[in-house]
Every structure is written in C-alpha cells, then in structure tokens.
C-alpha positions in Angstrom: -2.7 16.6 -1.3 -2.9 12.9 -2.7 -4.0 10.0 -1.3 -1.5 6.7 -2.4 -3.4 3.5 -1.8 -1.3 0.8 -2.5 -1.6 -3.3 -2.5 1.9 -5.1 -2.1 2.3 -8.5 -1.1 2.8 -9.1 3.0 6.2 -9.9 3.0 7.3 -6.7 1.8 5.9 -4.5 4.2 8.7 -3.5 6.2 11.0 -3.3 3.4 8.5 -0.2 1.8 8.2 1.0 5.6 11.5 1.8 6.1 11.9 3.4 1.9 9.0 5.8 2.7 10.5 7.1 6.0 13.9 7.5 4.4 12.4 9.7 2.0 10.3 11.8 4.4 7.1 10.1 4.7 5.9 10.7 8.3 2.7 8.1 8.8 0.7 5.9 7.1 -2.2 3.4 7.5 -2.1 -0.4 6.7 -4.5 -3.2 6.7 -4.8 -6.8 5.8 -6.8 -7.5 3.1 -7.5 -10.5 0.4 -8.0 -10.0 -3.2 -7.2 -11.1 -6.4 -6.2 -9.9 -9.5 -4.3 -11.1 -12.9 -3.3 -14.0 -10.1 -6.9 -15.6 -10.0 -6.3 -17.1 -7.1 -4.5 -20.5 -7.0 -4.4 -23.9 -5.4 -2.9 -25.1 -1.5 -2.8 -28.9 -0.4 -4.1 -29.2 3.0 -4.3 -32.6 4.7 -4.2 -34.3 1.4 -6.8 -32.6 -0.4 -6.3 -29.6 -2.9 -8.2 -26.4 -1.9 -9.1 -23.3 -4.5 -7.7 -20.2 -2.9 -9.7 -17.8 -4.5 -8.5 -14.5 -2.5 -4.8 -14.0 -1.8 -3.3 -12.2 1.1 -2.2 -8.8 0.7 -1.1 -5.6 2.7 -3.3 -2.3 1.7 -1.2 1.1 2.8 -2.7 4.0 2.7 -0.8 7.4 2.4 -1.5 11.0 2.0 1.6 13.1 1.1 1.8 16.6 -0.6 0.6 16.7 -4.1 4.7 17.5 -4.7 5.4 14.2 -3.0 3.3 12.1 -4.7 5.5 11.0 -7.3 8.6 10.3 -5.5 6.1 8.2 -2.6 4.7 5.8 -5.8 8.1 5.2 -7.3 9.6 4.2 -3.8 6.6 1.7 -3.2 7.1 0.7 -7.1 10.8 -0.2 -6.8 10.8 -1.3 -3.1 7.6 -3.8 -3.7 8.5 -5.3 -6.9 9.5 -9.2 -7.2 9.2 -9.1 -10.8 6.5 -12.1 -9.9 2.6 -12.0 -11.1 0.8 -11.0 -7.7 3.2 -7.5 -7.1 0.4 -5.6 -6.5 -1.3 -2.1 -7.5 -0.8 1.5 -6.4 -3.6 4.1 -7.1 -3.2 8.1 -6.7 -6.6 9.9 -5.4 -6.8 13.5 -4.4 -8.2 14.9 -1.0 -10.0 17.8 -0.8 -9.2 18.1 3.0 -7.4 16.7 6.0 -7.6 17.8 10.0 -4.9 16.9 12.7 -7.6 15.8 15.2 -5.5 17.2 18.2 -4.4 20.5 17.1 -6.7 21.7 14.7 -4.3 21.5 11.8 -6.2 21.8 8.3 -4.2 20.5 5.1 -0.8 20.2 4.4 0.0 21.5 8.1 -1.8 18.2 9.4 0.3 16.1 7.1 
C-alpha cells in the first residue's frame, strides 16, 4: 500500500476530487494548510498598506491506494492540478506498513 500526500492549490480541489473517483479512488483525507515553496511567499495590499504574505494557502490530500494504484492516483493529481503557474504544488509517495477498517476489522488492502 502507498500513501499519496499531495499539496495543490485550493481552487483545484474539486476538480482532482472528481479525477480520483473516476478512476476508482474510494476516500481520501484533506486539510487546509499554508506553506511555501519555490513561491516565497508574496505581497497583498490591504487598506492601503502592502503586507508580506509569507505562507500561501494550500489543500493537503491524503491518500492510501494499492501499491498497483499508486502510479495511475499521482498522474491523475499531476495532470488534474497543474496550472502550468509557480505555486502547483507537490505530491509525495510513502509506504504503509498497515491499515485497519476501524468498524469491521479489515486489515490492509481489504480496509482500503
């Protein structure tokens, strides 16, 4: 099993939703977070005075798919996120050892 953690910008989110169900993939976790990267950060205006942004807004998903999946899951995020702007995001592969389906009892692959 592999666990896809990817950082795309906000905006984007439902447009990788709906690409990862139409390929199969059946749940994953997301979260609002601020970072920055190659971006740095950049400036706003606010009442007339400029402001450093130094963390910009991002979405963080968080999948775990079949090792056999894996690939197909980071191209979709790949394609489906991309602007072609600084700022796209990253997508890292990790693997897990283990996953239960709380409910059932499920172990691995089965509580995918």
């Amino acid at each position: 099993m592999k666990l896809i953690i990817a950082a795309i910008k906000p905006f984007k989110l439902e447009e990788v939703r709906e690409a990862l169900t139409a390929i199969g993939v059946r749940g994953m976790m997301v979260t609002e977070i601020k970072g920055f990267g190659s971006q740095s950060g950049h400036t706003e205006i606010y009442r007339g005075a400029e402001y450093a942004v130094n963390f910009v807004p991002k979405v963080k998903l968080e999948i775990v798919v079949s090792a056999a999946m894996a690939d197909q899951v980071v191209e979709t995020i790949a394609t489906t996120a991309k602007t072609d702007k600084i700022g796209d995001g990253k997508i890292f592969v990790l693997d897990v050892n283990q996953s239960v389906r709380v409910r059932t009892g499920e172990t691995n692959d089965d509580a995918l």
